[in-house]
N, C-alpha and C positions, 0 to 999 in steps of 0.2 A: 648780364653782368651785374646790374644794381641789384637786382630782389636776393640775390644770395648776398653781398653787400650789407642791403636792409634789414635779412636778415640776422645775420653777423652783430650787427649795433642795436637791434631788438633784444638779442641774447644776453648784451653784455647790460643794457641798460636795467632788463629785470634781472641780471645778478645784482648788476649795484645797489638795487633797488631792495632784494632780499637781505644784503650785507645791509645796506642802512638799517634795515627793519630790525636783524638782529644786533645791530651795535645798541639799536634805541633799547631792546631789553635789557641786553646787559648792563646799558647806564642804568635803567632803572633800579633794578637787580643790586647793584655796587651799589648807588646812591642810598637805597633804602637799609643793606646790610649795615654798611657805613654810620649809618645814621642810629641804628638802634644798637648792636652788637660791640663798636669801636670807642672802649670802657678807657678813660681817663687817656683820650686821646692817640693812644695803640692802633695796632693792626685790627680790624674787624676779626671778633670773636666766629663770627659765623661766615662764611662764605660760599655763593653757591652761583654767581655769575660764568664762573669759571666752568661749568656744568653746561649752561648752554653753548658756548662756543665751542667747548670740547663735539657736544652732540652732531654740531654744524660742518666740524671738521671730518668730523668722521663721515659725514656723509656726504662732503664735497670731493670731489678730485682735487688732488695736490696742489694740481697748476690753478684753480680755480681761487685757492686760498686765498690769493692778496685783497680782495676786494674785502672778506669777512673781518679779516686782523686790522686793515686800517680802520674800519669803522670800529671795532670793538679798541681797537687802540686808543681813537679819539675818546672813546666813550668811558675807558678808563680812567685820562687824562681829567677827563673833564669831572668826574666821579670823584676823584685823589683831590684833584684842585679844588672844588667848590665844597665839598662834605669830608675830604680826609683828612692826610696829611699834609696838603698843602702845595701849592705850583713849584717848589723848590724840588721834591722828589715824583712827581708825575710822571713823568715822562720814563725815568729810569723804572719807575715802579708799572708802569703799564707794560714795559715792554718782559719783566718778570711776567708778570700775569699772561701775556702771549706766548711765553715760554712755556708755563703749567700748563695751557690747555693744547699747544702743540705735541708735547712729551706725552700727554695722558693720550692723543688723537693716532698718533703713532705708535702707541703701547698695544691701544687695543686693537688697530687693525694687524700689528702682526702677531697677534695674542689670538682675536682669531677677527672675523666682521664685525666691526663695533656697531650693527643696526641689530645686531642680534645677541647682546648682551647678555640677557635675560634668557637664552634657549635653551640653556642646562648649567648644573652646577659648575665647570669646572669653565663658562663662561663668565657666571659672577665672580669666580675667585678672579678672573683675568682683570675683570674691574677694580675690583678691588686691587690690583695689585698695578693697575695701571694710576689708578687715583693717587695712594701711596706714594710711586715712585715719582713722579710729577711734585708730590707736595715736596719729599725729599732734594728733589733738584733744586728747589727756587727757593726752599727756606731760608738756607743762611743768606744768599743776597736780598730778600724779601726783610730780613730781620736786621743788618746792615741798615736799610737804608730809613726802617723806622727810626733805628739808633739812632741814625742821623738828624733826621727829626722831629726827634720827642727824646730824647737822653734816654730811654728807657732800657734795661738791659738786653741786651742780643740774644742772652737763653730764651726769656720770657717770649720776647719775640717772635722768635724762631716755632716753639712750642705753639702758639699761639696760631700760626700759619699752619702749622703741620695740623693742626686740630681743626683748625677752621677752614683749609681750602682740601685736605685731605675727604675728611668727612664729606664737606658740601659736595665736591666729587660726585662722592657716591650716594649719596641720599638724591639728588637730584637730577644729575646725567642719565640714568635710566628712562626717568620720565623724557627729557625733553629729547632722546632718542627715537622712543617711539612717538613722540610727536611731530617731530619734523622729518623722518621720514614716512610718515602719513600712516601709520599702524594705529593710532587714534582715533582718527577720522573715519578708516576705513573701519574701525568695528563701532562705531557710532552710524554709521550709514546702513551696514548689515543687519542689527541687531533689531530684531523686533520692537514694539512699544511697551509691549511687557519686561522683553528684558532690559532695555532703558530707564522703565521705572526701577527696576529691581536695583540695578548701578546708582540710580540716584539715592535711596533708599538705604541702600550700604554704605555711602559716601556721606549722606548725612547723620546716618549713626556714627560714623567713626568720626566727622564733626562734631556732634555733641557731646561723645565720649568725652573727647580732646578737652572740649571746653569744661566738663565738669573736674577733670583730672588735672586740669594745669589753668583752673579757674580760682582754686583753694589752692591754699598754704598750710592744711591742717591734717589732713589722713595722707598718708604713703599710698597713692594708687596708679601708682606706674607701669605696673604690672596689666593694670586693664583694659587700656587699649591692645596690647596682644592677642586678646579672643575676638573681636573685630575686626582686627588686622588677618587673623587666622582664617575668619569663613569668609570675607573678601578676596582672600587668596585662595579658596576652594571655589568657589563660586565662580568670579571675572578672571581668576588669573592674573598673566603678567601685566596685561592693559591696567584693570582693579587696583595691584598690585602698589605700581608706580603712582598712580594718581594719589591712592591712599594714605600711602609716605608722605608726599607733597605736602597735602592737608595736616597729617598730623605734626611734617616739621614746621609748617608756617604759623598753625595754631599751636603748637607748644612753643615755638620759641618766643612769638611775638608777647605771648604769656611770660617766660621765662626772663627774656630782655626787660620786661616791665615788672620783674619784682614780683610774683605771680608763680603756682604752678606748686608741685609733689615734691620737687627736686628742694624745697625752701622748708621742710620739714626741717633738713636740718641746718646748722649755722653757716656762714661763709658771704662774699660779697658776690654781686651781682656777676663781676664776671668768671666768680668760680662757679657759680648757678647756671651759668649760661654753658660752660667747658663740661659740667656737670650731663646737661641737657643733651651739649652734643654726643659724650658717650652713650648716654643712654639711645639718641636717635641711632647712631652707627650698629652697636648691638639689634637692636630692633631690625634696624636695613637686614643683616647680617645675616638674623632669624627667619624671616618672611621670604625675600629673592631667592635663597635656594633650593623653598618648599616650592614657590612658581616655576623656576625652572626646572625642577624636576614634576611639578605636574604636570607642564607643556610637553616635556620629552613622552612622559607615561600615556598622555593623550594623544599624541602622535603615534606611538607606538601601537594603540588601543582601534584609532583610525585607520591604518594601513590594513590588517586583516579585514575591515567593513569595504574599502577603499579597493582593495584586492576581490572582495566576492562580490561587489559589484560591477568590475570588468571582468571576473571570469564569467558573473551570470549573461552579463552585453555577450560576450563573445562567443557563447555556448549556444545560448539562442538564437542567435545572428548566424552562427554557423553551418555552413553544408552538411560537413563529417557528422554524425555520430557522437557525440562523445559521452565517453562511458568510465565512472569511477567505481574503485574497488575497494574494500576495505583491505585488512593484511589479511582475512582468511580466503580471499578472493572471492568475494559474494558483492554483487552489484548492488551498489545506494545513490545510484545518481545516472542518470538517461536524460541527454536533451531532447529538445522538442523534434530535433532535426533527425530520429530516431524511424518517426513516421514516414521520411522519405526515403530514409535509405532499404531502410527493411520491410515498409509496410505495417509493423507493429508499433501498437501505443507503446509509450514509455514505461508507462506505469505496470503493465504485464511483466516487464522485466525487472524490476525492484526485487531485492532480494531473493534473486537465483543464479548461479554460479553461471557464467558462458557456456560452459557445456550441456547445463538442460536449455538453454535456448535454442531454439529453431535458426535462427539465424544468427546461432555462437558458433565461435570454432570448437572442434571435439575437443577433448581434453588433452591430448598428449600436444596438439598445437598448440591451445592454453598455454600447458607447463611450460612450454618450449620459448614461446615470447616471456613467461614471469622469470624463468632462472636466465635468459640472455637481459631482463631488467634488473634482475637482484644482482648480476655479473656485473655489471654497468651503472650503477646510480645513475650516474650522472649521465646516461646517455637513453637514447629508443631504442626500443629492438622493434621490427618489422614482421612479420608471417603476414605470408598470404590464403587463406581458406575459401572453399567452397561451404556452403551451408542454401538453407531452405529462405526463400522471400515469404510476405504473406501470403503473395497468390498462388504458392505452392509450385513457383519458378525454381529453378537451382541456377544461384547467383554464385559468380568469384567477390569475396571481400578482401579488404586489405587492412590491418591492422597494426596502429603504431604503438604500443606499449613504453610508460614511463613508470618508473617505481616513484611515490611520495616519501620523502625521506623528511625529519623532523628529529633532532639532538644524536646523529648519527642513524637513528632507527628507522626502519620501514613502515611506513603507517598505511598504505596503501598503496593502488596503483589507476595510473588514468591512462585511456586507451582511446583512441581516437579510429574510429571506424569508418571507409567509406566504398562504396559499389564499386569494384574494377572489371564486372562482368563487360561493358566496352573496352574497354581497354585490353583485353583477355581476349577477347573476339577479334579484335585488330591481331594483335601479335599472330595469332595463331593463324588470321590469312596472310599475314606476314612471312612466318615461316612457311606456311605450306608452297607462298610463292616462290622462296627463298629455296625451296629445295626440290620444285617439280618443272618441269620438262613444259613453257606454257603451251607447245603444240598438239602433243601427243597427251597430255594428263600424266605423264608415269614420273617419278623418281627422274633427279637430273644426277649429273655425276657426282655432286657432293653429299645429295644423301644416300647416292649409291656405294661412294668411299666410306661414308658413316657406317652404313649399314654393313660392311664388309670388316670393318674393324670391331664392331662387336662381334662378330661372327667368328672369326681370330681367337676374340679371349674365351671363346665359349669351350665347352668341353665336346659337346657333341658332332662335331665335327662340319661336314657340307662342302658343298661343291659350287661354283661358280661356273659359267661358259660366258660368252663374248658374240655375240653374232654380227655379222655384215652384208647388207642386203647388196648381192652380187652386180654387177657393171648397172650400178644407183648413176653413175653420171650420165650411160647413157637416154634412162628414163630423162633425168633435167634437160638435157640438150633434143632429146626428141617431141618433150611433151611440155616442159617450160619447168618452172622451180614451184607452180602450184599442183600441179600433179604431181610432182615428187612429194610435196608435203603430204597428199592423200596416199602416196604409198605408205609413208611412213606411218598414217595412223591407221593403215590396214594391218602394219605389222604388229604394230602394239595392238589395237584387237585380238590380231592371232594370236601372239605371245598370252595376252592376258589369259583366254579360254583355252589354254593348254596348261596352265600353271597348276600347281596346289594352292589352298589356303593360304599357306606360308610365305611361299614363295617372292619373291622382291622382282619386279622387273622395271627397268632404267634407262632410260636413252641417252649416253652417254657421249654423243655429241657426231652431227652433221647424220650418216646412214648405219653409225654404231650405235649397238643396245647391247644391254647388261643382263645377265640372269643368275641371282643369289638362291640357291639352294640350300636352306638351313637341315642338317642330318640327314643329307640326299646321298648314299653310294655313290661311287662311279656309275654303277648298273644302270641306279636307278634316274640318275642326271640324263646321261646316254637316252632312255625312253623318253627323257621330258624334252632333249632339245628334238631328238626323232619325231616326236609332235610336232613342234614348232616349225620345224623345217616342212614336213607336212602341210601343217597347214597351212603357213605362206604361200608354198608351191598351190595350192586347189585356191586361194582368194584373188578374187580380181578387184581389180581397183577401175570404174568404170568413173571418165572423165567427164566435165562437163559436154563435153561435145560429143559425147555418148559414146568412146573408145575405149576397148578393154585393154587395161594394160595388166600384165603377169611378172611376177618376178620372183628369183629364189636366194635364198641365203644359206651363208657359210658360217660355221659357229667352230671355237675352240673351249673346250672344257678343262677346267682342272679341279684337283680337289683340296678342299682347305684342310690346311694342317696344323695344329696349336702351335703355337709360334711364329708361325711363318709371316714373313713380308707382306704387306698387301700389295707392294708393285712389286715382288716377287714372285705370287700369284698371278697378278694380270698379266706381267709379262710371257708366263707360264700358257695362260690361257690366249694369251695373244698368237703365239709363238704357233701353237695348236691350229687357232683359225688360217694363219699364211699355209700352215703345212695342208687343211683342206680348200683353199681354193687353190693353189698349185696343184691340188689335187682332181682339181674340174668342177671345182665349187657344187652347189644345193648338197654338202655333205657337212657332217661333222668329224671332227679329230679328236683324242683325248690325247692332253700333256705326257712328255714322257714321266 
């Protein structure tokens, strides 16, 4: 119970401990704007405290808030009282200031993630319009309570706020975004020594630019930190980016506030020089943020295809299957490695040859047949299964998954995923063979002797069936036991088998019944084949293990198959036939009426 406790009150002590940290900036921040910007006793010209807190919030949880705001609240207070306006509006004046950076924190999380400000154009606009709305809320009570005072008018006031907390906003909340949620750090820890120097290097040209540009009062060169600012922004990006600003609003304004600087070319007092200043820095923001953010989206954008071929190449390598790409003419540019196990061929043999000259491609018309059920389908696989040649000159089953590559609607190729089902093809098929044979006798069992009987039906040619029953079968079981019975039965399927034709189908159709399919057999000619049959069971002995010959004969009923006809109208036919020859005195045959 204490260490979750402990740690409960560790958690909240270094929040307080981070809320201290940033109230300590903010006074700074205030105290110092305060101090240089806040022209014959006004509202600070420049304001950019407002910036970190906003960053803070956005990056804290709602409920987390109170700890930030008191400290930044005291740190107003104390900022107002010692260097502002005075202990008489502090407090109402702080708690303004809580308001702008609440409103702006709010804005931009549901504008979109305020840590990601900077990710693309239409997240700077959200800045921008979150800064804006913010400054607009608090102005007139912000300008009020200057009134109050300093006499000063309420428009100028007002103006004054909108310009100076608006602005700082956005000049400055970007940066300490990505600073405090550790995107700073983290590309100062990644970045090589090289590209570290190169960062510093850029960041001190756009220093000294600064300085020679808003160090005179004599040439218009306001214009020239923008080519510094430009390849800063091609180079480092959004990180570059923000710092860059930073620099150039602290060294121009500190220049500007002191009487200093491009903006003093022409006439006006210091604190039009300074409102001056800050359009020009807002324009600049304005221009640079959403050349970054649209570089970062472009490079993302640029990355995902790199990002993409190198988990297709992980996965293609890595892989069992085969896999195999097509252009649109369907000619092969791509074979992984895993080509060698399934087929036995190198890869590279196969490079630019259609499937169908490969040895171990499907033929062509199975090709076609997976590309138009892919061209059918985009967005789905088509399947075929083919035989084709291994290296070692084996005949394997493959099986192939066929995808079409589609790209702005269009078909640009296709990828196929190949792998050996000759096991799998070997299983089924003793699958079925068990699935439809007799497993005592070897022969055809009743279902694939029903199968077999109903193609025979739809044929044209015609055929006959008979039925046979090895005559008093029970009394062999009870004389000789149920394992000698089973040797009768595979004496009869011997006999049946070497009486048959080629064609022929013979079936054991369950317990001492067997089947016989005559495909284009007369009646005639049925009649001479069971007359075999019957024969020959009569002359086989079935000689038991205890060295007894047992004999036995059978009764068979024929009929002939007729297009259309029933299949259990058939059997029943041929059944009907067999009762009428063992009523007959059985070892005989009957034909259906």
């Amino acid at each position: 119970m204490h260490a979750p406790l402990r740690a409960i009150d560790s958690q909240r002590a270094a929040g307080w401990l981070r809320a201290g940290m940033v109230g300590l900036g903010y006074f700074a921040l205030a105290a110092a704007l305060i101090r240089l910007t806040s022209f014959e006793g006004g509202l600070a010209a420049l304001w950019v405290a407002s910036g970190l807190l906003t960053a803070e919030l956005v990056r804290l949880p709602r409920h987390r808030w109170g700890p930030t705001l008191t400290a930044c609240t005291l740190a107003s207070v104390l900022a107002t009282g010692l260097v502002g306006l005075g202990w008489a509006v502090a407090v109402p004046l702080a708690l303004v200031n809580m308001t702008e950076s609440v409103v702006a924190a709010l804005l931009l999380r549901l504008w979109r993630r305020g840590d990601d400000a900077l990710d693309s154009v239409d997240a700077v606009i959200g800045l921008l319009l979150a800064a804006a709305c913010a400054a607009l809320v608090t102005a007139l009570p912000a300008a009020a309570l200057s009134g109050l005072a300093t006499g000063r008018p309420m428009f100028a006031e007002a103006s004054a706020w909108l310009l100076g907390h608006g602005l700082g906003q956005l000049t400055v909340a970007p940066f300490f975004l990505l600073l405090l949620n550790g995107e700073l750090g983290l590309w100062w820890r990644q970045a090589t020594l090289l590209r570290r120097m190169e960062a510093a290097a850029h960041l001190l040209m756009i220093g000294a630019v600064s300085v020679i540009v808003f160090g005179q009062a004599v040439l218009p060169l306001l214009f020239v930190p923008i080519l510094p600012l430009m390849l800063v922004t091609f180079r480092l990006e959004r990180v570059g980016t923000t710092v860059a600003i930073v620099v150039l609003g602290l060294i121009g304004g500190i220049f500007t506030a002191l009487g200093h600087g491009g903006t003093y070319v022409i006439g006006g007092s210091v604190a039009d020089h300074v409102r001056l200043f800050q359009g020009y820095l807002g324009v600049t923001v304005l221009t640079v943020l959403p050349v970054a953010a649209e570089l970062r989206l472009r490079r993302a954008t640029l990355d995902r295809p790199a990002e993409s071929e190198a988990r297709y190449k992980l996965i293609t390598e890595s892989a069992t299957d085969m896999i195999v790409t097509l252009d649109a003419a369907g000619v092969v540019n791509y074979v992984s490695p895993s080509a060698r196990e399934v087929t036995g061929f190198e890869p590279a043999v196969m490079i630019g040859a259609t499937p169908a000259e490969l040895p171990c491609g499907p033929d062509r018309a199975t090709m076609q047949k997976a590309i138009d059920a892919a061209r059918a389908r985009p967005g789905e696989r088509s399947v075929v299964e083919y035989r084709a040649d291994h290296a070692s000159g084996e005949r394997r089953w493959y099986e192939a998954h066929t995808r079409a590559a589609v790209s702005g609607g269009r078909i640009t190729g296709w990828v196929s995923t190949v792998r050996d089902i000759s096991g799998r093809k070997a299983l089924e098929a003793r699958l079925a063979h068990a699935a439809t044979t007799d497993p005592l006798t070897g022969l055809a069992n009743r279902r694939k002797f029903d199968s077999i009987l109903d193609r025979r039906i739809e044929a044209t040619d015609g055929g006959c069936i008979a039925l046979f029953d090895i005559d008093f079968f029970k009394r062999v079981n009870d004389a000789h036991g149920h394992a000698v019975g089973d040797l009768v039965l595979e004496t009869f399927a011997r006999s049946a088998l070497a009486c048959v034709r080629a064609g022929d189908h013979v079936a054991r159709l369950g317990g001492e019944e067997f089947g016989l399919i005559l495909p284009g057999a007369t009646i005639e000619q049925a009649a001479m084949v069971c007359e075999r049959v019957r024969a020959a069971v009569a002359d086989a002995v079935t000689t038991t293990p205890g060295g007894i010959s047992v004999r036995v004969t059978v009764s068979a009923g024929l009929a002939e198959i007729t297009p259309g006809a029933e299949r259990l109208q058939l059997i029943r036919a041929a059944d009907e036939a067999l009762y009428r020859a063992k009523a007959s005195g059985r070892d005989r045959y009957a034909v259906a009426a």
